[in-house]
Wavefront OBJ file of the C-alpha trace (Angstrom):
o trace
v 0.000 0.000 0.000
v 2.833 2.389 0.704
v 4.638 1.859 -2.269
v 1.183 2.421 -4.406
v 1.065 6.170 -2.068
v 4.737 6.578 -3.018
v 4.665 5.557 -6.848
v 1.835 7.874 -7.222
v 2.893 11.210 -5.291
v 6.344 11.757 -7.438
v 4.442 11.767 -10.520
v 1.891 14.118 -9.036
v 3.650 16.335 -7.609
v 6.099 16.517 -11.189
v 3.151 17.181 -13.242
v 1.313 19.779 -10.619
v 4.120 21.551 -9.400
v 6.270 22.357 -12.593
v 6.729 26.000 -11.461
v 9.072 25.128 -8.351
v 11.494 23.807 -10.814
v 11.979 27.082 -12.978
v 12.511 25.167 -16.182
v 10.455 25.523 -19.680
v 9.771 22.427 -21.625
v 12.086 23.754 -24.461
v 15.491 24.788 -22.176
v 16.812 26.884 -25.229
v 14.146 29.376 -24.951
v 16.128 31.677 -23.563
v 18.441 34.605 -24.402
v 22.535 34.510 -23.650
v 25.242 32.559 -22.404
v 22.991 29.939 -21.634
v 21.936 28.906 -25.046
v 25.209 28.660 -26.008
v 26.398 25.980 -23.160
v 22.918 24.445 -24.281
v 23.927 23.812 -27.892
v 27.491 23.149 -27.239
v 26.603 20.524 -24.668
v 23.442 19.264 -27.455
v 26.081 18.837 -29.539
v 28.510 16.891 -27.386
v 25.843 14.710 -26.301
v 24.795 13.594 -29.782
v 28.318 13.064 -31.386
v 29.929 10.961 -28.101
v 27.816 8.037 -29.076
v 29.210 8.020 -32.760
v 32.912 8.384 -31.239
v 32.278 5.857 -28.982
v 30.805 3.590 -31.535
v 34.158 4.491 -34.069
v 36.682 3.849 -31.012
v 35.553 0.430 -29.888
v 35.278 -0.842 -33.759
v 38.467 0.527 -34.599
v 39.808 -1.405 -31.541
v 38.196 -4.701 -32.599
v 40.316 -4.112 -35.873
v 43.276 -3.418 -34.407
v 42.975 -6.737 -32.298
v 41.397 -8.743 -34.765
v 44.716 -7.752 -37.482
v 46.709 -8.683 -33.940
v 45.451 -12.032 -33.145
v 44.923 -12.823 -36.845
v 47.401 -11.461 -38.983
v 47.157 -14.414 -42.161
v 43.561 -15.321 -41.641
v 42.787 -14.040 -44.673
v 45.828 -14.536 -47.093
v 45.157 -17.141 -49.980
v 47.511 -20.290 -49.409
v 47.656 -20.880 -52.845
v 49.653 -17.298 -53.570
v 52.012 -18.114 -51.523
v 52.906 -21.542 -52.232
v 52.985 -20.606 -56.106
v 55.756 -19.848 -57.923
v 55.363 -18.782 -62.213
v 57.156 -21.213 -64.478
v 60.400 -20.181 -66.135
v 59.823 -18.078 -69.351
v 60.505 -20.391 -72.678
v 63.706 -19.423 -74.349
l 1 2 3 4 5 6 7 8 9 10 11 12 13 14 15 16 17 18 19 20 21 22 23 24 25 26 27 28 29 30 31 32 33 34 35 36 37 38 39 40 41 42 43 44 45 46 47 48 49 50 51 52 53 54 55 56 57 58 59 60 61 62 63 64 65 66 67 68 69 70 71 72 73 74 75 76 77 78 79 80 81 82 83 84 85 86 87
């Protein structure tokens, strides 16, 4: 029963008492320094994921060339040598 009181008076009091938290549902709104930080941090925040992404598959490369360096090589080509030209 407590937990029901509990689980419903945070959402309650998020949705009736927006004003307390001085914030607008857009938080670029305003004027100044502010919006800068705001898009600077925007744009942070949307290109870490892509550098993350690019750093750990560049480091599966790196260790897969590491641990595997003639996985890929034909046997054949290296085994085969051309015939002497004719005279």
């Amino acid at each position: 029963m407590r937990r029901g009181i509990c689980g419903l008076t945070v959402p309650a009091a998020a949705v009736g008492l927006p004003g307390l938290a001085r914030a607008c549902a857009v938080c670029g709104a305003g004027a100044g320094p502010g919006q800068a930080a705001f898009f600077w941090t925007t744009v942070l925040l949307s290109l870490l994921p892509l550098a993350m992404l690019a750093a750990g598959l560049l480091y599966l490369r790196r260790a897969v060339r590491r641990h595997l360096p003639d996985e890929f090589a034909d046997p054949d080509e290296a085994r085969f040598t051309p015939p002497a030209p004719a005279p």
